[in-house]
C-alpha positions in Angstrom: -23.4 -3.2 -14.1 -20.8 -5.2 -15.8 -17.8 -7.0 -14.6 -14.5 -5.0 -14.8 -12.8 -7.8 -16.3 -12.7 -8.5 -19.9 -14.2 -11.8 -20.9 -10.9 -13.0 -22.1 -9.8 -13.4 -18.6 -12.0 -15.4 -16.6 -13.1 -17.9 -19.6 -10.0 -19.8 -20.1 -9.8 -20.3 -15.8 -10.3 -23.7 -14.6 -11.6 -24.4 -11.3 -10.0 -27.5 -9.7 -12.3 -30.3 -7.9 -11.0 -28.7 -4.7 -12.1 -25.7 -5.5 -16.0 -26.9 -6.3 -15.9 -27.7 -3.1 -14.3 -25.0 -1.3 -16.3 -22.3 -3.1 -20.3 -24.6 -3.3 -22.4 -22.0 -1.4 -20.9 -19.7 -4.4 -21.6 -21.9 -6.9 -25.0 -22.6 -5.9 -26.2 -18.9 -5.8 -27.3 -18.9 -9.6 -26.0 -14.9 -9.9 -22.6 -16.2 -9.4 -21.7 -20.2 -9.9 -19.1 -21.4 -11.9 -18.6 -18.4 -14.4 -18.2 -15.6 -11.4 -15.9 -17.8 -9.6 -13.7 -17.8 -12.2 -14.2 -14.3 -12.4 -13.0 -13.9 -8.9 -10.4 -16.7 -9.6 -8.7 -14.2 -12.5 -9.4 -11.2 -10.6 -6.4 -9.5 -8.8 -6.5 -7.0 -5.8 -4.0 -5.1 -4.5 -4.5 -3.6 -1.0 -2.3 -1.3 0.0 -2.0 -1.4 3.8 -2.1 -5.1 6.1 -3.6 -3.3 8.8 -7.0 -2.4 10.6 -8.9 -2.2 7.3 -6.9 -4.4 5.2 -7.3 -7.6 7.9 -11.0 -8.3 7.4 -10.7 -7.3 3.6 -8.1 -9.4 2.4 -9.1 -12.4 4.4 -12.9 -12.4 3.0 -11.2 -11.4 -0.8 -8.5 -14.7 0.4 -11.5 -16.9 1.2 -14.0 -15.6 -1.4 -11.0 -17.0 -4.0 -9.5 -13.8 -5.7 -6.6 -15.2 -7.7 -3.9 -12.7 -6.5 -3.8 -10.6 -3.4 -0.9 -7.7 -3.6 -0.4 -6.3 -0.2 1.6 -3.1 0.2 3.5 -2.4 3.7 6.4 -2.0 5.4 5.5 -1.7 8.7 6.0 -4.3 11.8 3.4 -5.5 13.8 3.2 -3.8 17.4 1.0 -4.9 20.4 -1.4 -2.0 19.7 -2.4 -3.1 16.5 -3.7 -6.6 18.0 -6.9 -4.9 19.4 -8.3 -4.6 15.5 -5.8 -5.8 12.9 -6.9 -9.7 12.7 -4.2 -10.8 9.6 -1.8 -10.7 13.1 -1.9 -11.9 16.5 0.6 -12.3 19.7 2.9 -14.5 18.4 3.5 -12.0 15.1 4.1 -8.9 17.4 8.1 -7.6 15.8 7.2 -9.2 12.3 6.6 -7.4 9.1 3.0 -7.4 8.4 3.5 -8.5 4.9 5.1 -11.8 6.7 2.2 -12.4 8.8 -0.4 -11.6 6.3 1.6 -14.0 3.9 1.3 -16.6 6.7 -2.6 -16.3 7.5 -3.9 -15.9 3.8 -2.0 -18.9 2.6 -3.4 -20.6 5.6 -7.1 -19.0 4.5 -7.0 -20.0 1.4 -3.5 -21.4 -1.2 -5.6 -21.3 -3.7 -5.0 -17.7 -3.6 -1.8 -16.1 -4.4 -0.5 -13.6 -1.9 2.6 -11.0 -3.3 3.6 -8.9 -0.9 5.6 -6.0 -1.3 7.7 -4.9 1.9 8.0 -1.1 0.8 6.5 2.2 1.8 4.0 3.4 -1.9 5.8 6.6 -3.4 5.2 8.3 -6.4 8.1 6.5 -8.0 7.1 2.6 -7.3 3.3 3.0 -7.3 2.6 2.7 -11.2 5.0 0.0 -11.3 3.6 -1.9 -8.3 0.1 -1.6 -9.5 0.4 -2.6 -13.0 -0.9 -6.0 -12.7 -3.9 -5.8 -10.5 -7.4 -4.8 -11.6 -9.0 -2.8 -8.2 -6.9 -0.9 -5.6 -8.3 -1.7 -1.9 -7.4 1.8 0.5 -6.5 0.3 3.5 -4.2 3.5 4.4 -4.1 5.3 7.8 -2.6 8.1 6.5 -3.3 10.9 4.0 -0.3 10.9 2.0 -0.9 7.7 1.4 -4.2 7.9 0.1 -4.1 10.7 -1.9 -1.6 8.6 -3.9 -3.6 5.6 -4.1 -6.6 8.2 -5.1 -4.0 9.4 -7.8 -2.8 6.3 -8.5 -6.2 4.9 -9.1 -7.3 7.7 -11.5 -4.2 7.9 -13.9 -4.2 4.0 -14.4 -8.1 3.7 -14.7 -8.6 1.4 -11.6 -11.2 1.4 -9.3 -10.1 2.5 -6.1 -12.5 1.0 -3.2 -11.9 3.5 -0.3 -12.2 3.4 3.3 -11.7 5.4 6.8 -12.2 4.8 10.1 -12.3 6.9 13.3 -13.3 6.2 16.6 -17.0 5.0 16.2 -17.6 6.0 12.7 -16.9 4.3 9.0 -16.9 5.4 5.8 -17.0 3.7 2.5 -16.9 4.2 -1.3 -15.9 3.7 -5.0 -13.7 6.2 -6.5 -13.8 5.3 -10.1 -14.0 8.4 -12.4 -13.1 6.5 -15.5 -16.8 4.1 -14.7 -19.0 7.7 -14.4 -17.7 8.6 -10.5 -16.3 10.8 -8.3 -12.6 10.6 -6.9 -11.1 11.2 -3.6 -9.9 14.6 -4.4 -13.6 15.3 -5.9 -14.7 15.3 -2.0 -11.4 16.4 -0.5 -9.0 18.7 -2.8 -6.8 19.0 -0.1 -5.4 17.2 2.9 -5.9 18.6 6.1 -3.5 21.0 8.1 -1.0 19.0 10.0 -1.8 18.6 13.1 -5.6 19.3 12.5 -7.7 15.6 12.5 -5.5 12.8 15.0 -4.3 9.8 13.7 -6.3 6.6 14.8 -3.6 6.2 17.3 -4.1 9.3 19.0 -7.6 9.4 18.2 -8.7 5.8 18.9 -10.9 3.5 17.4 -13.5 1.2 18.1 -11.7 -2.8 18.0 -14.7 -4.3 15.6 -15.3 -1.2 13.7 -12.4 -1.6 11.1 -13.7 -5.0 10.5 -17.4 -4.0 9.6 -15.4 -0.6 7.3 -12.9 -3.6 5.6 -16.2 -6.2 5.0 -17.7 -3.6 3.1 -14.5 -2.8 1.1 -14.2 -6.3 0.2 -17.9 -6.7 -0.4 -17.7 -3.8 -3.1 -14.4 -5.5 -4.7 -16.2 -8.7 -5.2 -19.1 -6.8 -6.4 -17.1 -5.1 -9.2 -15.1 -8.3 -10.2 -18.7 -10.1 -10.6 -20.5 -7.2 -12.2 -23.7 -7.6 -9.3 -25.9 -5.5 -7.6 -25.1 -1.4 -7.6 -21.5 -0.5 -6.0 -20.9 2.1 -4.0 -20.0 4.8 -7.7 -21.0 8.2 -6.7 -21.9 7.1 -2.7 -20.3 7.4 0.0 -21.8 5.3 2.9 -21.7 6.5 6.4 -21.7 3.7 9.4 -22.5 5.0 13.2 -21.2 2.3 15.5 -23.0 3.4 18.1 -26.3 4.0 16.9 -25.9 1.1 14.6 -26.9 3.6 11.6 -26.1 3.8 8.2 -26.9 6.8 6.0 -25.5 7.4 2.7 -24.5 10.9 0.7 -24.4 11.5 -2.9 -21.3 12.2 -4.7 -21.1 14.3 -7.7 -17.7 14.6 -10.1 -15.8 17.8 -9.6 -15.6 19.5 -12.9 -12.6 21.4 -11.6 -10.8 18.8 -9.4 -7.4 18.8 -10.0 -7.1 15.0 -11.5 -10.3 13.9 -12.8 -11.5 17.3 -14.0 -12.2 18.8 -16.9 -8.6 20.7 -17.3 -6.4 18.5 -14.7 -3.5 19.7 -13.6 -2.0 16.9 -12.1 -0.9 14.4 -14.7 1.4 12.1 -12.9 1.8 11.7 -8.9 3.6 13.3 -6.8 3.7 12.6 -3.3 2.3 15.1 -0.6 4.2 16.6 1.8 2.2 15.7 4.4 1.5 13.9 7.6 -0.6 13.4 10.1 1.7 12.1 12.6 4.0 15.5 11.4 7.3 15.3 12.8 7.7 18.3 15.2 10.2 20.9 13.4 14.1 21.5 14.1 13.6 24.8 14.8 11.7 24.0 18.1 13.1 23.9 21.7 13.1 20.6 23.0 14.6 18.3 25.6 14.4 14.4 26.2 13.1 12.5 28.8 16.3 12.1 30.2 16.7 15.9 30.6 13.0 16.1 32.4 14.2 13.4 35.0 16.7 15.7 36.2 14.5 18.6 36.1 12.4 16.7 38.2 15.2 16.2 40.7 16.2 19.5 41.1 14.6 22.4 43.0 14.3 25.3 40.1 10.4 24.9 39.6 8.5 24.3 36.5 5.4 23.6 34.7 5.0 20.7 33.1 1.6 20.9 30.7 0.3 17.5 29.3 -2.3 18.5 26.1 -3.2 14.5 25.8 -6.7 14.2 26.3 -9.2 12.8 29.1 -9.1 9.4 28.6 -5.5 9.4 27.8 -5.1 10.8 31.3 -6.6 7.9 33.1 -4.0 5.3 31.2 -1.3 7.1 32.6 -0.2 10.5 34.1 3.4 11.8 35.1 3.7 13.4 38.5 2.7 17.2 39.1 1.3 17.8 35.1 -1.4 20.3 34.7 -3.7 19.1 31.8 -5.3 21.2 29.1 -6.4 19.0 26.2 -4.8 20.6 22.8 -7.9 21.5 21.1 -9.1 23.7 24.4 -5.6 25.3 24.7 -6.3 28.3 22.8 -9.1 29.1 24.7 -7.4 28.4 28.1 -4.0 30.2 27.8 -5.1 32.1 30.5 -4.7 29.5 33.1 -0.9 29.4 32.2 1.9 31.8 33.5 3.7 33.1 30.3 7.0 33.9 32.5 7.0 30.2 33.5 9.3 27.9 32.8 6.7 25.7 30.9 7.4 21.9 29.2 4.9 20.7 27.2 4.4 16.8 26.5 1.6 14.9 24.8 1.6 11.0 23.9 4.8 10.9 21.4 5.6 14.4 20.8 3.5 15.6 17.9 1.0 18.0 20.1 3.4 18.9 22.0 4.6 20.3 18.9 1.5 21.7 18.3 1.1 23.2 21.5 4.3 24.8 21.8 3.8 26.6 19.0 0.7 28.1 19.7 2.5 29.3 23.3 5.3 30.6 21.5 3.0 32.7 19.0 1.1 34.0 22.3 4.4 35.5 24.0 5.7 32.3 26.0 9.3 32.8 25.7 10.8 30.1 28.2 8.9 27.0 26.8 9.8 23.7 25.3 8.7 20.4 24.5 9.4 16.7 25.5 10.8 14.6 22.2 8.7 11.2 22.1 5.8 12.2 24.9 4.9 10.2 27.5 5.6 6.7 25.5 9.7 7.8 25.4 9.3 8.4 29.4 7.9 4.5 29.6 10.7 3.5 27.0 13.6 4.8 28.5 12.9 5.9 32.2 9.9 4.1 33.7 8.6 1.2 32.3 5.6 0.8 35.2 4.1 3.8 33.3 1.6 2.1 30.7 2.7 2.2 27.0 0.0 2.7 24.5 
């Protein structure tokens, strides 16, 4: 394969005595040495997301001497995020994640040029954002978000190197229908239902398994900037933390999907209407935490119903809650009393959701469910109850 930059761009960059040094055990590997390090030097990412995935990726691209990293976020960095996303640590915890990811790259490497852009990626600033880089790094978490880098990557002929991470399992690829490949939407026309797959932060995910998903990102990037070895085009690679296995599938292009296809019909991007961390609808009885305290004091009795699941349980647990994990709720309606008063409550108020309406479309008339979950009832009642 050949490098996805044009000659043009790497043969007029200079490489400063600093910079023999810094990059030698490059420069001594004969299928890179001076000319792929310029390569790498004119090369320019952008990663959209500073989080689990785009920690180990943009620090290896930082040290490996990509002349411009873009990073694309706008959220802050939390306590939670420390277990996995290693651009941030303790001291970082209420600052932007570009900030902090500004702050260790330059510290990896100024060499390298860090832009960061403090803004959520719509379907209005995304062309405009991405205009000057040559590969798209998905470091999303969420599926709006990558179906609109997937888009994104397609209608400006950009490789998009994709990953995902759940739990204990990876995945990793090249979306690149313009080099011969598959796109995102080849595999996955449509998001899921709300609602239907957890977010990492309901789901979980293994602490070091983000950083073996974002070395392989960054280890296909570098691959396409140099023009080595056989990226990941038509491949998606599967990594079992656990078993410490790695199996891959073959992709094939959709004739029919919607972007890349034969007849497209999507010709600019839109953004999806989706999330996976759906905010519950208006329409839904509700109360707050502050509402359950009293309830709690009073003698009219209730049910209260926590649909977290098993592990979640064991963190922490409010007093009297019967437990029936969402996904076995269908299944177990039976074990509730439909003329109950019943109030449903989950980790931050998106199951609850969930399971509320699944009780109201099987005939429970007097239920509700707790805005914000458990993590509202540490916030604002009881802080000795564990937030996570």
């Amino acid at each position: 394969m050949e490098s996805i930059l044009s000659s043009d761009r790497f043969t007029a960059v200079d490489l400063s005595p600093g910079e023999y040094q810094r990059y030698a055990r490059h420069l001594t590997i004969p299928d890179i040495g001076p000319d792929g390090q310029r390569k790498l030097k004119a090369a320019r990412i952008l990663c959209i997301g500073a989080g689990g995935l785009g920690s180990p990726a943009t620090l290896y691209l930082a040290a490996a001497g990509i002349g411009e990293i873009g990073i694309v976020d706008f959220d802050q960095v939390d306590f939670s995020n420390l277990q996995r996303q290693i651009l941030h640590d303790t001291a970082d915890v209420g600052k932007l994640k570009t900030e902090s990811a500004l702050e260790r790259l330059r510290a990896i490497n100024p060499e390298t040029r860090i832009t960061p852009y403090e803004t959520r990626l719509t379907s209005e600033n995304a062309i405009e954002i991405a205009a000057p880089y040559d590969v798209i790094l998905d470091g999303t978490d969420n599926f709006e978000t990558r179906y609109l880098s997937n888009d994104l990557a397609v209608l400006t002929k950009k490789p998009n190197v994709y990953g995902s991470i759940y739990r204990f399992e990876g995945q990793v690829s090249v979306f690149a229908p313009h080099l011969g490949g598959p796109c995102y939407r080849c595999l996955f026309p449509r998001p899921p239902e709300p609602g239907q797959i957890p977010s990492c932060a309901e789901g979980g995910v293994l602490g070091v398994l983000p950083g073996i998903v974002g070395s392989l990102q960054a280890n296909e990037v570098i691959k396409l900037i140099l023009g080595l070895g056989d990226p990941l085009i038509g491949r998606l690679l599967h990594f079992d933390a656990l078993a410490i296995r790695f199996r891959e599938i073959k992709l094939r292009r959709d004739p029919r999907c919607a972007i890349c296809g034969e007849d497209p019909s999507l010709t600019e991007l839109h953004d999806i209407s989706f999330a996976c961390d759906m905010s519950p609808s208006p329409d839904l009885p509700e109360i707050d935490v502050h509402q359950l305290k009293s309830r709690f004091e009073e003698d009219t009795p209730f049910v209260l119903l926590d649909v977290r699941e098993p592990a979640e349980i064991e963190i922490c647990r409010l007093p009297g809650a019967v437990v029936i994990p969402l996904g076995e709720l269908p299944e177990r309606l039976g074990e509730l009393d439909p003329s109950a008063e019943t109030i449903i409550h989950c980790k931050a108020g998106v199951r609850s959701a969930k399971a509320l309406q699944i009780l109201l479309e099987a005939g429970f008339e007097n239920a509700c469910h707790l805005q914000g979950g458990i993590n509202a009832w540490s916030t604002e009642i009881d802080p000795s109850v564990p937030l996570y």
